[in-house]
C-alpha positions, 0 to 999 in steps of 0.5 A, a space after each residue: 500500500 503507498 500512503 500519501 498526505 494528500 489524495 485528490 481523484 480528479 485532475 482538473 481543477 483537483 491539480 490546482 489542490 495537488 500543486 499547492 499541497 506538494 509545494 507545500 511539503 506534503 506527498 500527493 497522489 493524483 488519480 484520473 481516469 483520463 488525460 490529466 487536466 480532466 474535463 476542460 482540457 481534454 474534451 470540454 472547454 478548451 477543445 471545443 472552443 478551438 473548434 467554435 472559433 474556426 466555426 466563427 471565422 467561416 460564419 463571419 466570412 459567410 455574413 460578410 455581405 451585411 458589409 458589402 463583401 462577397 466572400 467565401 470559404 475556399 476550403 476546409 481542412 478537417 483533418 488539419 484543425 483538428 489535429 491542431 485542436 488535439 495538439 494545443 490540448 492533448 500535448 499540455 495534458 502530456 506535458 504535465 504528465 512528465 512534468 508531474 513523474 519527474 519528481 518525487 513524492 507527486 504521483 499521477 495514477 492514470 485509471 478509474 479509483 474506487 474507494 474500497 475503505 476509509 480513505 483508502 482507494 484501489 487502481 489498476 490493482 494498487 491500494 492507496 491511502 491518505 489522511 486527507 481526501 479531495 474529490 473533483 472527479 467530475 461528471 461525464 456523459 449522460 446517455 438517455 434510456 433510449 431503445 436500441 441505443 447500446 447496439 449503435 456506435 454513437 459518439 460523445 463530447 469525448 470520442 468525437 474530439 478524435 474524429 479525422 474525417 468531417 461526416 457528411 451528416 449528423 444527428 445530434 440528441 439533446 439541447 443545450 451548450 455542448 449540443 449548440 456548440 458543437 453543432 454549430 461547428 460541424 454546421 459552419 465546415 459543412 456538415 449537414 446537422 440535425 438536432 433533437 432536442 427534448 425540451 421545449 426550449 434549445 437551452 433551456 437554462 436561458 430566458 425564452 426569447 434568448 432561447 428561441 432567437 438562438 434557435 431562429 439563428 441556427 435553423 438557417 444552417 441546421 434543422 432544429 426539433 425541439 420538444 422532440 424525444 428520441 424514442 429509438 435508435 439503430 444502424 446498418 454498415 453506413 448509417 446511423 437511424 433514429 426516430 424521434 416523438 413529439 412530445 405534445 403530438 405523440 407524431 413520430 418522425 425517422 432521421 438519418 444520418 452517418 453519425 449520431 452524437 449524443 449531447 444531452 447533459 451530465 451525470 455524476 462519476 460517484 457510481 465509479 469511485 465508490 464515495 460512500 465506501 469511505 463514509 462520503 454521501 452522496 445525493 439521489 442523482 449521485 452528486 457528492 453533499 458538501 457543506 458550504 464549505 466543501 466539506 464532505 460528510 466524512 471528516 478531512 474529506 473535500 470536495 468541489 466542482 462538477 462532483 458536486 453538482 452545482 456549477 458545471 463550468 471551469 471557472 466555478 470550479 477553479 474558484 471554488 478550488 482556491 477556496 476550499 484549498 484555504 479551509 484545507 489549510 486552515 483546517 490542518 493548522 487548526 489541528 495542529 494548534 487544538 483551535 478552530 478553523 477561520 473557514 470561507 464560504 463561496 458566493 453563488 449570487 453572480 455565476 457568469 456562464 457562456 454558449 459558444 454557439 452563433 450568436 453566442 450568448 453569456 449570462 450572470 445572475 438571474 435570467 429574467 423569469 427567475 427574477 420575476 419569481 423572487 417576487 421583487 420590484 424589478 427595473 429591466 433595460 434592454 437594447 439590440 445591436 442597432 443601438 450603439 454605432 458600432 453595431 451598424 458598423 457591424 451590419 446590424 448583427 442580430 441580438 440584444 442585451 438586458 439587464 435585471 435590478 433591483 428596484 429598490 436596492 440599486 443592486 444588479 440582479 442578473 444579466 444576458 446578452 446574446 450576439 457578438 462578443 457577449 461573453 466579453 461584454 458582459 464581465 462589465 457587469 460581472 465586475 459589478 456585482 461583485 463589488 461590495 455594494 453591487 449596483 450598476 451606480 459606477 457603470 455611468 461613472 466611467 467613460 466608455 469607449 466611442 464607438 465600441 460595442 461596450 457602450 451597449 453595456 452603459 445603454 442597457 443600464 440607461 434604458 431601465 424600466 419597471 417591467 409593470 410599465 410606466 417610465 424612468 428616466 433615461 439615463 442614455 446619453 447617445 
């Protein structure tokens, strides 16, 4: 049995951990069943990324005449850009793998631990132990319970990352961020797609409006059901067939196409390490419970980030990894001097979160129908892309901005922006609501830029008013 001070499963936001602890003195082992860097480097944000600003580039080109241009896209090299995609990506990954076997008392188990007692875990045969446990496994691809579907070669947000042909067609089952992305990347280099989408709504985690003019958009290159249940799945030597129900109709429909890529959420890896074998329970999806803390229900046991179940987004999880790294901290030193620890607590109030689709979209905070359901007394502020100069420069791009406050604090609420840049525009905001007092007062303090898309930001706010009607005045100064 090897013993180490520290044990971390997961090797994504869980390497951030697994550094600060070794350079602190402490023995580390890190256990993953996939190229170290989890999730997000390897198959996730990173990746998919590369592949959706190529999308981007040609979708540009393709919108050229809003402008006055003609021009097109002579060729695509498939093979090309993706091998670049897996060499920014996979080569780091690689890279700290060597990095980590280099030195002594750091070890990297690559394979599926599963926890068989007390902080004691089992991999590829060998048993490990720790007198402190940290989980940021992760989550990974949830395949819904459809009829046939284990008899047919589908792909994941994974395996479709090691694609070296661009298919002709593609079906694409579930909504969403990973699903609207991913479409539009295989749409933009020439794939004809097809999405099947459960919900009524393509991203149901977006207001409405946003949700259908994201779908309006995307329908111009791609065919797109919503409220459509795949019910069934099979497959001859070239292709792949499916049939999908709609769920207010009962009206049946069959699709075809080379590939079928299913992209319809997220499940928890507890089932395969096993948390509650070392007294970690778990919840009824199988997410690990912490306090507000990250502290597991078994003592000197933490965890964070997609294993929790929370926020699915990197950036969650490397923020919620620096904070549970100083109650680790503080927790050991509060032994070691028979005291209490001084712990932190992270605020959820202004989690921002983007859709890397065409036009993109960001929100922060509150959409507005969650908004409307705190009951509060609300001033909304909304603006298209034709209200700033710039935007005109740009041709007129479809999208807008909204703002959420409240009435009687000042404080902003929430925010979405769909259309260009709007995972840029909107950290204006974000840095808003993080401040102490949270209102939008220093946003007309501050002078913007003229002419830039930023000063939509500045007019959103301007252009506030209770959603019951009536006015206030304008603060727009155009």
């Amino acid at each position: 049995m090897q013993k180490y001070d520290l044990l971390v499963l997961g090797s994504g936001a869980g390497a951030s951990i697994a550094a600060n602890a070794y350079q602190q003195g402490l023995s580390v082992a890190i256990v993953d069943n996939g190229r170290f860097g989890g999730t997000c480097l390897n198959r996730g944000c990173i990746p998919t990324k590369i592949l959706t600003y190529v999308a981007d580039v040609i979708m540009e080109i393709e919108h050229a005449e809003r402008v006055n241009l003609r021009a097109s896209v002579q060729e695509v090299d498939f093979r090309a850009l993706m091998e670049r995609m897996r060499k920014e990506t996979w080569g780091e990954a690689a890279e700290m793998e060597h990095s980590i076997a280099q030195v002594e008392n750091y070890d990297f188990y690559k394979g599926t631990g599963e926890f068989i007692s007390d902080y004691t875990m089992e991999v590829n045969g060998e048993e490990l132990r720790a007198d402190h446990v940290v989980i940021a496994a992760g989550a990974r691809p949830f395949i819904p319970d459809i009829h046939g579907i284990n008899e047919v070669h589908y792909l994941t947000n994974k395996t479709v990352l090691e694609l070296d042909e661009r298919p002709e067609s593609m079906i694409i089952v579930g909504g969403g961020y990973m699903a609207t992305e991913l479409a539009h990347f295989f749409s933009a280099v020439g794939t004809d797609v097809t999405i099947l989408g459960r919900n009524p709504y393509l991203v149901k985690n977006e207001d409405t409006d946003v949700s259908e003019l994201l779908k309006e958009e995307l329908s111009k290159r791609m065919t797109v059901l919503t409220n459509h249940e795949v019910v069934s799945a099979s497959q001859d030597s070239e292709t792949k067939k499916v049939v999908a129900k709609d769920r207010d109709t009962g009206k049946e429909r069959k699709f075809e196409a080379e590939v079928l890529l299913v992209a319809a959420g997220r499940i928890s890896n507890a089932d395969l390490f096993k948390p509650k074998k070392t007294g970690v329970k778990v919840d009824k999806r199988g997410w690990v419970i912490v306090d507000e803390y990250f502290r597991t229900t078994k003592k000197n046991i933490w965890a964070f980030g997609d294993a929790i179940g929370r926020y699915q987004f990197r950036h969650v999880a490397n923020e919620e990894s620096s904070i549970a790294w100083y109650n680790f901290v503080s927790s050991l030193n509060a032994q070691h001097q028979g005291e209490k620890p001084e712990l932190r607590s992270m605020s959820y109030h202004a989690i921002p979160r983007a859709v890397f689709s065409y036009p993109t979209i960001a929100t922060v905070g509150m959409t507005l129908a969650e908004a409307k359901g705190s009951k509060r007394e609300l001033l909304v502020g909304q603006i298209g892309y034709d209200g700033a100069a710039k935007g005109a420069a740009m041709g007129y791009p479809p999208g807008f901005l909204r703002v959420i406050i409240d009435a009687n604090e000042g404080t902003i609420l929430g925010a979405t922006i769909i259309g260009p840049h709007a995972p840029i525009l909107i950290q204006e905001i974000v840095n808003l609501m993080y401040t102490q007092d949270r209102t939008y007062f220093p946003m007309f303090e501050a002078i913007h830029i003229h002419p830039a898309l930023s000063e939509l930001v500045q007019r959103a706010f301007g252009r506030m008013a209770p959603l019951n009607g009536g006015h206030t005045q304008s603060l727009d100064q155009r």
